[in-house]
N, C-alpha and C positions, 0 to 999 in steps of 0.2 A: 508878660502878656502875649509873645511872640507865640506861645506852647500852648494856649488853650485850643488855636483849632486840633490837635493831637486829641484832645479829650475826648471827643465823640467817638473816632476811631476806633478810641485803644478800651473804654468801658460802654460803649457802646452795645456789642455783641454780649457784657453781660449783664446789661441790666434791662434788652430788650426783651427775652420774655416774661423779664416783672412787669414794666411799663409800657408794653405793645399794645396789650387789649387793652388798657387803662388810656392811651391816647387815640386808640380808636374810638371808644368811646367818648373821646374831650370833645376830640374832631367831630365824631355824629352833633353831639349836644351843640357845638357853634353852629353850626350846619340848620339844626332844627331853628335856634335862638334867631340865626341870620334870616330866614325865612319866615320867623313872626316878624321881626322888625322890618318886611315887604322889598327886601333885597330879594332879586328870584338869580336861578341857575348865571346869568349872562354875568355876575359879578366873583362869582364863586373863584378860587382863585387854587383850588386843591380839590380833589377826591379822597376819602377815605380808600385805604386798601381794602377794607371789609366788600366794595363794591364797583373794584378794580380788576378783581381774579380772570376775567372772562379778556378781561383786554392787553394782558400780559402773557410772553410764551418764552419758551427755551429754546433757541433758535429757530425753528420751525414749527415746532411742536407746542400744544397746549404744555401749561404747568401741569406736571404729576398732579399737584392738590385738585385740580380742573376736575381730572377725569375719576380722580378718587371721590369727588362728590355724586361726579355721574355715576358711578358705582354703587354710590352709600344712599343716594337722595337725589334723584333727577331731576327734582323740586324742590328746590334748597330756599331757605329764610336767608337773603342776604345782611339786612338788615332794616331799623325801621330811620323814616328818614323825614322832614317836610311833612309829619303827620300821617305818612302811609307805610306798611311794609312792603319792600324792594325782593322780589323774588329772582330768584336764579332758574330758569328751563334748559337743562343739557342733554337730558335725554333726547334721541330722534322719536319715539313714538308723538314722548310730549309737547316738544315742539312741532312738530305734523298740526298737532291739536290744538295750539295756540295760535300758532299764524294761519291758519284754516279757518279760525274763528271767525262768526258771525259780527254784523256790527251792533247788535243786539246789544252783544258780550263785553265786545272789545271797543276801545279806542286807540286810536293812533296821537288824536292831539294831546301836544308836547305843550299846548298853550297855559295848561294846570300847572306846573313846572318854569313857568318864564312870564314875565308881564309884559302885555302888549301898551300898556296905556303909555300917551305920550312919546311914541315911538314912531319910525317915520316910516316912509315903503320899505326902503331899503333892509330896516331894522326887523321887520315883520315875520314870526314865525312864518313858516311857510313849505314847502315840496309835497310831492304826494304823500311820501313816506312819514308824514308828521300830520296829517289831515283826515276827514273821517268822511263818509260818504252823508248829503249825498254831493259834495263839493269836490272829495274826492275821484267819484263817479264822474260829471261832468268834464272835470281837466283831463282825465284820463281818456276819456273820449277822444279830446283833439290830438293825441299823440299815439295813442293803438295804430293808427293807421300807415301813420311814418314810419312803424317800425315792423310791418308785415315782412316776412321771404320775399315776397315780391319786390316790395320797395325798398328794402336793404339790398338788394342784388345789383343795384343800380352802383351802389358805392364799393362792389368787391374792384374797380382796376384801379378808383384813387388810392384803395388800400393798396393795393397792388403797388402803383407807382413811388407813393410815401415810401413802403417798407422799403422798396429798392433803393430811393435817395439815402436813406438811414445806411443801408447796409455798405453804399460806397463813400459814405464818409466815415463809417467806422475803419474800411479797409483804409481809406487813407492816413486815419489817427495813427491806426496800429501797423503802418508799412513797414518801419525798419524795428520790429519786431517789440515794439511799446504794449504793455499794457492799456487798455480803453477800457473804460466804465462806462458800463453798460445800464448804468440807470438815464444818465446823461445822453448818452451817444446814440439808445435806441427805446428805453423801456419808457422813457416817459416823453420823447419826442415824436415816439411814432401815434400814439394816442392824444396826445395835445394836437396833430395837425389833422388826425381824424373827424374830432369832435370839434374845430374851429371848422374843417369842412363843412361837415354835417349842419351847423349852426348858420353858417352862411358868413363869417365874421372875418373881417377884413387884415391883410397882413398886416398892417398897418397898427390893428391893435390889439396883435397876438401877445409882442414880448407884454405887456401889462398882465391881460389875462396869465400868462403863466406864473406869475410871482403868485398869483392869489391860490393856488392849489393847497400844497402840501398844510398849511396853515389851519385847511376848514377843518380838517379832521384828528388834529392835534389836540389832547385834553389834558396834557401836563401841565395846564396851570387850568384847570376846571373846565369851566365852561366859556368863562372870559374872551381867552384867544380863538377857541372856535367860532362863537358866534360874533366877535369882530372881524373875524375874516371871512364871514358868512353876508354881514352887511354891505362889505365893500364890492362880494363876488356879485349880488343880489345888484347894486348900486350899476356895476360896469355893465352887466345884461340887461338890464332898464332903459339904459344910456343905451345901447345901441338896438333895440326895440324901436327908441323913440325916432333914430336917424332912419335906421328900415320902413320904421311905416312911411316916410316921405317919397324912398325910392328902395321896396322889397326886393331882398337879394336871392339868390340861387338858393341858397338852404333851410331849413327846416324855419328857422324864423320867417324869412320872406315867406315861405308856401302856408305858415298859419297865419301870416298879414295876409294873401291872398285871400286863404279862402275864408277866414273866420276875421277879419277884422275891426270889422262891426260889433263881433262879441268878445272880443278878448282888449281889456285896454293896457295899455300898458305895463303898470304893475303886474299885471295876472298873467301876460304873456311872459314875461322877463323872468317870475316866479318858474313858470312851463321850463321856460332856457338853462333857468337857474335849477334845476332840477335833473335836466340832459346830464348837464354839466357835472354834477354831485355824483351821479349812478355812472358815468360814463367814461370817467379823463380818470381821477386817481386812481380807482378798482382796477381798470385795464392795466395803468401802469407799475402796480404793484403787482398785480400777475404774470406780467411778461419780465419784471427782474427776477422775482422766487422763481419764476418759471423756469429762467435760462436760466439760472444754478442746479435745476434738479436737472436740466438737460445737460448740463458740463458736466454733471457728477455722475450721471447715468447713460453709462454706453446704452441703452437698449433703448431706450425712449429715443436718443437721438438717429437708431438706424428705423427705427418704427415712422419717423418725422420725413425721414431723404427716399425710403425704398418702398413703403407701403402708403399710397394715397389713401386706403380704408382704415387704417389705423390713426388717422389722424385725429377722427373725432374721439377717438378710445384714449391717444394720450392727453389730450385739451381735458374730457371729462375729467379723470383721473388727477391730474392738476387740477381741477376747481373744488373739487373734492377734499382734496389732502390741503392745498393751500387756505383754502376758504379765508381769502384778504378780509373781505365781511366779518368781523369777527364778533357780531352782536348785532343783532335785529333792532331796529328802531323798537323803543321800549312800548310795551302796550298795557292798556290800562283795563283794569275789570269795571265795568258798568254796573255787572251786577254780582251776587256770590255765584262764583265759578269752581269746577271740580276739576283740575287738570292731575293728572296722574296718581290719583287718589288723595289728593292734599286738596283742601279750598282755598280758595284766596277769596278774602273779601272783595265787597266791590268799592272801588278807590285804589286798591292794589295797583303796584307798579311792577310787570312783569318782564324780567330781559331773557333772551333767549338767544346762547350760545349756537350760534349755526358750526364752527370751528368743531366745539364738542359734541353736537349731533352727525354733525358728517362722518365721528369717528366711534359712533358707538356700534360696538359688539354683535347689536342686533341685526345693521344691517351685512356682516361680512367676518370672514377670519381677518386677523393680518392688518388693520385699520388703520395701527398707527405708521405703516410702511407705504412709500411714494411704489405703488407697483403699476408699471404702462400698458403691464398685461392683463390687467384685472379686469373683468363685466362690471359698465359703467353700473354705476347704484345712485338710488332718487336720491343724488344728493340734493343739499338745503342753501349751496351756497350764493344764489340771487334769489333766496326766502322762499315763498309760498303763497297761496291766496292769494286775495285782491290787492296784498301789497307787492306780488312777487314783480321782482324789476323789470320793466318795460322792454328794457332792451338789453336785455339776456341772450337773444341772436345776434345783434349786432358784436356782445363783447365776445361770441365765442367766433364769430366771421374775423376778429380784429385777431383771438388769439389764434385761431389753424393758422391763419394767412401768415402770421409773421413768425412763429415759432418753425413751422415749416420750410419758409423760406431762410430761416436765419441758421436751421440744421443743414440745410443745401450749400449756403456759399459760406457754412464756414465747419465743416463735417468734425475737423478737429480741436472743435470751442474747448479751452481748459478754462478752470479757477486760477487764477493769480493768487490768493489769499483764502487762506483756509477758513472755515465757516466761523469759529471762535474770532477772527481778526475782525469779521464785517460789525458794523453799528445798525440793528436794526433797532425801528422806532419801540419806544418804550410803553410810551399808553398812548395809541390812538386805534380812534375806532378803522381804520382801514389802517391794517396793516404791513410792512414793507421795510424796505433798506434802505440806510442812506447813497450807499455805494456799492458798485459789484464790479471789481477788478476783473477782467477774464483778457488770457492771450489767447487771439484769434487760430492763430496755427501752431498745431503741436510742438512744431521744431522750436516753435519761443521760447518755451519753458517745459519743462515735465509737467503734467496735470498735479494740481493739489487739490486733494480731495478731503468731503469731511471723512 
């Protein structure tokens, strides 16, 4: 008995492409049978691979298969699932075209896919990103304004002052010549005290809020542990909405108790926070860890970061571009029969659209799938497009100049500790990123290991 785990192993590789497609397909059919029987997405406890491809990569880089679709079919049949067929958009024209779409055409609600009955605030689908106008129209109103140039300029010295607390406690970790991880130390600490600023939300009940992050965006066991960690994120911004409205604090929650709190009740404002939250803490923080690796690994990015203030916005683009954490658009649904890149998709259609794989098509550049600092920024796709494109898409590029620059300054000779094959990055979530990112602060620690 001790030897049957051995078996998978050892005839595993050959009997998988007899029985691959054959359990793909087992998998869809439970899939479909689980969704007659009125189970929706929140119970699901797996993904088929057939509708996986877009959320999976090789170290940095989409799967070859990825881009060999974008190549073969920019509009690929993923499969059929829940009674609808699940489309794949990786070309950039076509996704231009999808997320541009009317609301005519498209939906956003995720609610066809999930049962709301019987479920509480907390549990409530919900953000903008999963909502359709004209509800989506209205919440978007109360938060466009928070995030004008004007009124994000007010937060460039707390960025300022965070990234400097970050960077002398990393000097400290790594004084007598240690390795620091840098996801810990700076890539997700300097954007969790950002966005609790922003928020208004009290030290007090920061360490909480940080456990609930990495979790939302996790789909290795379906959908399950996403949206259990969606209810609790949803539940803690509720909860502290409801303390604010008695006495509103400095940040974006108090200022829309100020001035809208007559219209916004609790739930709906908490959803608002709970949505900051979503677009703003884990995207950052997996941008500024890939980030600092393409800057350890790349002398030119890092002297473009310490000696050119103008090239600054030219290496941030270029990273949002080649990383695109985002690695799938909230899914959108055809209203009606739609024509995207010569294919139709009916209407009930569920369509997903690789921003990773559009950011790297052919069309828009040579050289696409290379991290280059020197390249002419191009329309990349990676805070989306249209009426869903991310709100605060200046705020995350204010968070990345400000600390990628400053982090190329006080430490000009950032190496890798560990080569890129050693890191553990996540395996299927929709924002993508590393567990860990070793790096010796000054040269003399160690020789650079590069990929």
């Amino acid at each position: 008995m001790r030897r049957l785990p051995l078996v998978g192993p050892v005839i595993g590789p050959v009997f998988d492409p007899i029985f691959g497609p054959l359990k793909q397909r087992v998998g869809i059919w439970l899939l479909n049978r689980t969704m007659r029987n009125g189970i929706d997405l929140r119970k699901l406890r797996f993904l088929p691979d057939s509708v996986t491809l877009p959320l999976k990569r090789d170290g940095l880089d989409p799967l070859p298969a990825l881009m060999d679709v974008q190549a073969e079919a920019p509009v690929k049949k993923l499969a059929d699932m829940f009674g609808k067929t699940v489309w794949l958009v990786s070309g950039y024209d076509e996704a231009r075209d999808v997320l541009a779409g009317d609301a005519a055409s498209w939906s956003n609600d995720l609610g066809q896919f999930v049962s709301q009955e019987g479920k509480s605030d907390e549990e409530q689908i919900g953000g903008l990103g999963m909502i359709d106008p004209p509800l989506h129209t209205q919440l978007r109103k109360y938060l466009t304004p928070e995030f004008t140039m004007r009124r994000l300029a007010r937060l460039q010295p707390g960025i300022e002052t965070i990234v400097t607390q970050r960077l002398d406690a990393m000097a400290a970790a790594g004084a007598n010549g240690q390795s620091v991880d840098m996801v810990q130390e700076f890539a997700f600490a300097v954007p969790f005290d950002v966005i609790c600023d922003l928020l208004g939300l009290p030290v007090d009940d920061r360490s909480r809020f940080l456990e609930l992050g990495v979790a939302r965006f996790d789909l290795t066991e379906g959908g399950a542990g996403a949206f259990g960690a969606a209810a609790h994120t949803r539940e803690f911004l509720i909860n502290a909405v409801r303390e604010q409205r008695k006495n509103p604090g400095d940040g974006l929650i108090g200022a829309l108790l100020k001035e809208h709190g007559d219209e916004l009740d609790d739930v709906t404002l908490g959803g608002i926070a709970d949505g900051v939250f979503l677009g703003g803490y884990e995207t950052s923080a997996s941008m500024l860890a890939l980030g600092t690796y393409l800057i350890a690994t790349t002398p030119e990015a890092g002297r473009m970061l310490r000696s050119d203030p103008d090239s600054v916005d030219r290496v941030v683009e270029e990273l949002l571009r080649h990383l695109c954490v985002v690695q799938l658009a909230f899914l959108r649904f055809a209203k009606t029969d739609v024509v995207v890149g010569g294919v139709k998709i009916k209407a009930g259609d569920a369509v997903g659209v690789s921003l990773l794989a559009a950011n790297r098509d052919p069309k828009l550049g040579e050289g696409l799938g290379d991290f280059d600092p020197t390249r002419e920024p191009t329309r990349h796709l990676a805070f989306g497009w249209g009426m869903h494109r991310c709100v605060g898409a200046e705020l995350a590029r204010m968070e990345l100049r400000t600390s990628l620059r400053m982090l190329a300054e006080r430490f000009p000779d950032l190496s890798m500790a560990a080569d890129i094959s050693a890191l553990e990055f996540r395996k299927l979530s929709a924002v993508y990123g590393v567990e860990a990112l070793p790096v010796h602060l000054n040269g003399s620690d160690r020789e650079s290991v590069t990929a």
